[in-house]
N, C-alpha and C positions, 0 to 999 in steps of 0.2 A: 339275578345277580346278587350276588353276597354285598350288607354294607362297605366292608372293608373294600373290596374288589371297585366296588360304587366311586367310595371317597377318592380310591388311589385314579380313576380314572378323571374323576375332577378335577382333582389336584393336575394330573398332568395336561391336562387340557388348560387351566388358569396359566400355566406356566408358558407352555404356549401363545395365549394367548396375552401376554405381560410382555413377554420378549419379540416375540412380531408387534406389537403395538410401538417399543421405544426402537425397534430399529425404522420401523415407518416416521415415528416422529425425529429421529436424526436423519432420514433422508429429507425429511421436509423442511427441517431448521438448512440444508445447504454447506456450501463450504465456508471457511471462515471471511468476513467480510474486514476493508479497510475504508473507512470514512477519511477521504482527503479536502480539504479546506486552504482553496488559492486565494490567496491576495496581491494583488497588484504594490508598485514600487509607491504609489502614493500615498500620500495619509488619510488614511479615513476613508481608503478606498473597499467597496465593497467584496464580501468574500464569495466563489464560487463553489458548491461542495458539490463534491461527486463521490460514486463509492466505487470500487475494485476489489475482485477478489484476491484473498492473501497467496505472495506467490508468485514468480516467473513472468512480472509485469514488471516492465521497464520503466520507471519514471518521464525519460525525455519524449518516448513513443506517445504513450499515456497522454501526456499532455499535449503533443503534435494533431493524435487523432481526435481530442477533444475541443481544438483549438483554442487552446490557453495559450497566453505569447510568453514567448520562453527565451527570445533572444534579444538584445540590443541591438540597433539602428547596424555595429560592425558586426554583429555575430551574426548576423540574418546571410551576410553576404560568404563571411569567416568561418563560420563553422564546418567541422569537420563530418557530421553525419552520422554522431552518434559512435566515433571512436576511440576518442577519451583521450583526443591528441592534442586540443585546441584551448580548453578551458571556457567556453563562452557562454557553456547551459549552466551557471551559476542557480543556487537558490538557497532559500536558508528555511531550516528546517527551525520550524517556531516551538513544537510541539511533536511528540511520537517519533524520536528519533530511533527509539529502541523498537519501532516495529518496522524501519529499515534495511539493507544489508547495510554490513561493514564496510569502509572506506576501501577504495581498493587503491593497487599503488600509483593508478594514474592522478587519483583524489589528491592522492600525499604529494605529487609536485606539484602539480597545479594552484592548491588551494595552503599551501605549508606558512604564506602569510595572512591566510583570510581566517576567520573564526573556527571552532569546533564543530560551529553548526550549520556551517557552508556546505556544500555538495554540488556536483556535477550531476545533473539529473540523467545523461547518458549510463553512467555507472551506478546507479541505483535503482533497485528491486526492489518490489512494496510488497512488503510480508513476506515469510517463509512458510506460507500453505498452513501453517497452524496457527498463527496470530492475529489477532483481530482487535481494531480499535480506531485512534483519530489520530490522523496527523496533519499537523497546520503547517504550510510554507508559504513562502515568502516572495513570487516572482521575480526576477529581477535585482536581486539586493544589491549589487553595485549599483543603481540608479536612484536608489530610494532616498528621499529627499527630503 
């Protein structure tokens, strides 16, 4: 084999081998992750952290399947089941609100005299599949004391 013939065969084999290597390590890095950090209504109460991947996960679900208590003494009995008719999955986002979805319009009656950073966890999505980071809430915040 000729050098020239030599090198070009190198070369496309390094190339090769460059480009299979970073797509194997972006299958191994996964899909984007979201660090969530619950805190109970008390003070100084300590925090649970769990992670989720960003994306088409439900906040109220999320924390139902994890057993995080997510309602009051009346919402336990009141709540609606996740249809964004009742107001009682209350939480306050402490932190990483921007890696939430948008309020939706049931957000907007429900919560129109509670904070900015109030949410019904029924109607909130954790991540949009491309964003990753930490978000801190607030169990409870109508109780917090």
């Amino acid at each position: 084999m000729r050098p020239r013939r030599m090198k070009a065969l190198v070369a496309s084999l390094d190339t090769e081998t460059t480009s299979s290597s970073s797509s194997e390590s972006a299958e191994q890095q996964g899909p984007p992750m979201i660090e969530l950090q619950f805190y109970g209504p008390e003070p100084g109460s300590q925090a649970q952290t769990l992670t989720v991947q960003s994306g088409e996960r439900n906040l109220r679900k999320f924390m139902i399947e994890n057993k995080l208590e997510l309602y009051g003494l009346y919402g336990k009995v009141m709540n609606c089941g996740g249809g964004g008719s009742c107001g009682t999955c209350m939480v306050d986002i402490l932190e990483g609100q921007e890696l939430l979805s948008e309020r939706t319009n049931a957000e907007l009656k429900y919560l129109k005299k509670k904070p900015e950073s109030w949410r019904l966890a029924c109607q909130t999505i954790i991540g949009d599949k491309s964003n990753s980071g930490k978000v801190v809430i607030q169990r409870l915040p109508q109780n917090k004391k």
